[in-house]
LORO-906003 format. One record per residue (C-alpha): x, y, z; residue in one letter. Coordinates in pm, whole numbers, plus 50000, padded with zeros to 5 digits. Each point is the difference from the previous one (the first is absolute). Layout:
XYZA;...
This chain:
500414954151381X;497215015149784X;496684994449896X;500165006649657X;497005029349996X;501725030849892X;496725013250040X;496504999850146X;496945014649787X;497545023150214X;503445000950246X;501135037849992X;503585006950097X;502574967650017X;500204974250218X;502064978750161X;500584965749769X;502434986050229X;498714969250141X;503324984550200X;503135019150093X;502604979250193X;502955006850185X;503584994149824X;500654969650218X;499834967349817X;496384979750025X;496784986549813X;497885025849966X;495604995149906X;497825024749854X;496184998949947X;499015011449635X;496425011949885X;499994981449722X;497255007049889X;500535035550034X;503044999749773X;498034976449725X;497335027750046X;502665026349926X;501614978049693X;497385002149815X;499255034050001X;503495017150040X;501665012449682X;503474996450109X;499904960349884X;500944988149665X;496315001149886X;500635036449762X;503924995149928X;500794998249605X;502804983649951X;499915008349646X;500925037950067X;503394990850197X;501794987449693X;501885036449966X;500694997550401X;502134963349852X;501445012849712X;503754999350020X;500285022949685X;501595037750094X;499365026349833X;501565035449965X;500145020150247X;500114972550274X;503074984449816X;502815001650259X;503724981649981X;499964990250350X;496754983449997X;499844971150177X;498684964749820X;498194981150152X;
């Protein structure tokens, strides 16, 4: 299990975000989490949803093909 941090600022190098690691046997496992670490980190990190733009994916959606990426064994999904 992880902590959710990718990253620490003012913390050169990585570290290690792994907060449980259990066995492969079968069992209830608990974890502590810093949470107010990862709120900390949430509203700082960029990696959230906080600078997507949706509005700029609509050519990633299109189904429309165009020449020269037309192909007869393209698959439809």
């Amino acid at each position: 299990m992880f902590d959710g941090v990718a990253y620490l600022p003012g913390l050169e190098g990585s570290r290690d975000a792994c907060i449980l690691e259990a066995g492969g046997g079968e069992g209830v496992f608990t974890a502590e989490l810093d949470l107010d670490m990862l709120r900390a980190y949430r509203e700082s990190e960029v990696h959230g949803n906080a600078y997507r733009k949706p509005g700029k994916y609509s050519l990633l959606l299109d189904s429309d093909v165009a020449y020269p990426f037309v192909r007869k064994d393209a698959r439809r999904y």
